[in-house]
C-alpha positions in Angstrom: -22.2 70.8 61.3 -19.4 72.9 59.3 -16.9 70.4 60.5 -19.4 67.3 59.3 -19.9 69.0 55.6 -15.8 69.8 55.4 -15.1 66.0 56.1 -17.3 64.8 53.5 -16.4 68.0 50.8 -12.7 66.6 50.6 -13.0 63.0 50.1 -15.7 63.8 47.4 -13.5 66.3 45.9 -10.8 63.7 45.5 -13.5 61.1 44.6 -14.4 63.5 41.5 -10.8 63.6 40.9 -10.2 60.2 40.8 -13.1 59.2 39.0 -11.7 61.7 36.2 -8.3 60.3 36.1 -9.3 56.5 36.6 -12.8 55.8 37.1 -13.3 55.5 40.3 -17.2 57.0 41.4 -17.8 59.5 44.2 -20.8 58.2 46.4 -22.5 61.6 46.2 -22.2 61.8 42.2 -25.4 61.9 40.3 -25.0 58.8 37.7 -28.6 58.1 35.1 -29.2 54.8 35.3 -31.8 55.0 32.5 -32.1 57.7 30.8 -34.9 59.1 27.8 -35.1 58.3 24.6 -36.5 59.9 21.0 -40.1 59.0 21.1 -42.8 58.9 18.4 -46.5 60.1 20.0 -50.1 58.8 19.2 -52.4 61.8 19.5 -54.8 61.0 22.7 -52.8 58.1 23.7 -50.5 58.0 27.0 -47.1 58.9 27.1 -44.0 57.1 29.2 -40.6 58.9 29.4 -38.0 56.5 31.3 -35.7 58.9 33.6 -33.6 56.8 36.4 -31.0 58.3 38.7 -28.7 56.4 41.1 -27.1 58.5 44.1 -26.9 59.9 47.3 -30.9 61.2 48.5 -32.7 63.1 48.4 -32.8 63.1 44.5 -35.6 65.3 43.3 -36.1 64.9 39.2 -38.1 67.8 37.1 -38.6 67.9 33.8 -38.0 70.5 31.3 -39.2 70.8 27.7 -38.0 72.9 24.9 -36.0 74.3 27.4 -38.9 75.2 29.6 -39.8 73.7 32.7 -42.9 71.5 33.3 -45.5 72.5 35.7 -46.5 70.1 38.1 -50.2 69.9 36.4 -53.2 66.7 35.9 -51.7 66.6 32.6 -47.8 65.8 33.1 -47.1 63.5 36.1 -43.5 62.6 37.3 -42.9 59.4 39.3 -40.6 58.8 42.4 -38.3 57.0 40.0 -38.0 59.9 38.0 -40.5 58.6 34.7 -42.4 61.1 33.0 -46.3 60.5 32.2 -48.0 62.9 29.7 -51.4 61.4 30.4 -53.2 61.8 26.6 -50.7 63.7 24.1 -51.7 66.6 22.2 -49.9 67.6 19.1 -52.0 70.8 19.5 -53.3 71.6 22.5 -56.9 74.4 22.9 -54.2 77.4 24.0 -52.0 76.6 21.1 -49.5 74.6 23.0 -48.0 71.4 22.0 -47.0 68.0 23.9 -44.2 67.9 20.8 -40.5 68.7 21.6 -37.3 68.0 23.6 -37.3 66.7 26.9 -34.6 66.9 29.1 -34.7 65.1 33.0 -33.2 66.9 35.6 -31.9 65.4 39.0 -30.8 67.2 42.1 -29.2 66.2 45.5 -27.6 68.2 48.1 -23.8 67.1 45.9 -25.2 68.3 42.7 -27.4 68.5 39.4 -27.5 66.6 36.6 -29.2 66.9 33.2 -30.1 63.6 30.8 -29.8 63.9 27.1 -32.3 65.2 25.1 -34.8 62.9 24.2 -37.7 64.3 20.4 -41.3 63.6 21.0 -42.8 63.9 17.7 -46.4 62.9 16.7 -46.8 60.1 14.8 -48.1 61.1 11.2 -51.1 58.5 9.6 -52.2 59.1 6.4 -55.9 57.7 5.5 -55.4 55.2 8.1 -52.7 53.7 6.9 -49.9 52.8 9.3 -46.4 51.2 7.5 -43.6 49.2 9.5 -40.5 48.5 7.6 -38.1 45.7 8.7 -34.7 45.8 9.9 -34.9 49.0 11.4 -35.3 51.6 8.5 -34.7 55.0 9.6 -34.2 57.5 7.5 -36.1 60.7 5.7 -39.4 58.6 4.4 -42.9 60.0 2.8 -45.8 57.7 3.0 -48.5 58.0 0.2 -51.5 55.3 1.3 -52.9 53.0 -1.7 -55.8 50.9 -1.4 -57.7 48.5 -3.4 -60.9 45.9 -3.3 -60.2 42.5 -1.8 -61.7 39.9 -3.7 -64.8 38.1 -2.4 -64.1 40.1 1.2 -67.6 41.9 1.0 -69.1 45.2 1.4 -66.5 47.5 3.5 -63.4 45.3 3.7 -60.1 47.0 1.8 -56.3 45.7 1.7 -54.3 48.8 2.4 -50.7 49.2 1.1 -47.7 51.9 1.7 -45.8 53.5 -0.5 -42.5 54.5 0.6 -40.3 57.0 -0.9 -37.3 57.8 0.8 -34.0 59.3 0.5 -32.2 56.2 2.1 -30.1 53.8 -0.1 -28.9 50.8 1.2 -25.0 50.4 0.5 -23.3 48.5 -1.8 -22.6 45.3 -1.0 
C-alpha cells in the first residue's frame, strides 16, 4: 500500500508543479466546476445554492455559513452534486437565528480540500407590496419608497403601484 500511495504522491507533486508553471492539471486536484453565487432570498420561499466539483472520488461537499458549519438538518439539504437547498428561508428564525449570510462550499478527496468563494444571501426587502426591477442591470446602493394611486374606471380594490428609486448610482458621462 505505501509503495502504491508513493507512486501516485510524486507524479501529483510534479502535476501541481506543472500546473503552476504552465497549466497543466493534476488528476487528483480539486477544480469547481460551478461554483455559488450572491443571492437575494424570499422569506418562506426555497433556496438553491449551485456548488459543482470535478476530481478524483470520493468528493464529499459541506457547507459552511458565516464561517460556521451547516448541520446536516430537515432544513438545509446538500445534494450529491454538491447544491445546497435551504428548504423555506427565514430571515429570522424562532431561536433568533438567521438563513442570511456568507456561504462558502467545501469539497474534500483523499488529494485535498477546496473552498468556493463566498457567495451573500440577503433577504429581499418589499415595501407595501411593491416590488421594482430596473433595466440593464442597475446595481448599486438603492432605497425604494412605494407610491400608489387610483386606476381609472378599474373598480373597487384595483391600484397601479409605482417605485421610487433614489440611489447613489450616476451613470457616466457619455
Amino acid at each position: 500500500m505505501m509503495a502504491r500511495r508513493g507512486r501516485c504522491f510524486v507524479p501529483c507533486v510534479l502535476g501541481l508543479l506543472l500546473n503552476a508553471l504552465i497549466g497543466v492539471r493534476c488528476d487528483g486536484e480539486l477544480l469547481f466546476t460551478l461554483e455559488p453565487s450572491d443571492i437575494i432570498a424570499v422569506q418562506e420561499q426555497p433556496l438553491m445554492l449551485h456548488c459543482q466539483v470535478d476530481g478524483i472520488p470520493p468528493i464529499t461537499t459541506q457547507w459552511r455559513r458565516s464561517g460556521l458549519l451547516l448541520a446536516g438538518d430537515t432544513h438545509h439539504t446538500t445534494f450529491a452534486n454538491g447544491s445546497l437547498l435551504i428548504g423555506h428561508f427565514q430571515k429570522t428564525k424562532p431561536d433568533g437565528s438567521s438563513d442570511e449570510g456568507d456561504y462558502e462550499c467545501m469539497a474534500q478527496n483523499p488529494f485535498g480540500l477546496v473552498v468556493s468563494r463566498k457567495a451573500r444571501v440577503q433577504a429581499a426587502m418589499f415595501g407595501r407590496r411593491c416590488r421594482c426591477a430596473v433595466a440593464g442591470g442597475f446595481s448599486g446602493v438603492a432605497g425604494v419608497q412605494p407610491s400608489h394611486r387610483d386606476v381609472a374606471g378599474g373598480g373597487a380594490g384595483v391600484r397601479r403601484v409605482g417605485c421610487l428609486l433614489r440611489t447613489l448610482y450616476s451613470p457616466p458621462a457619455g
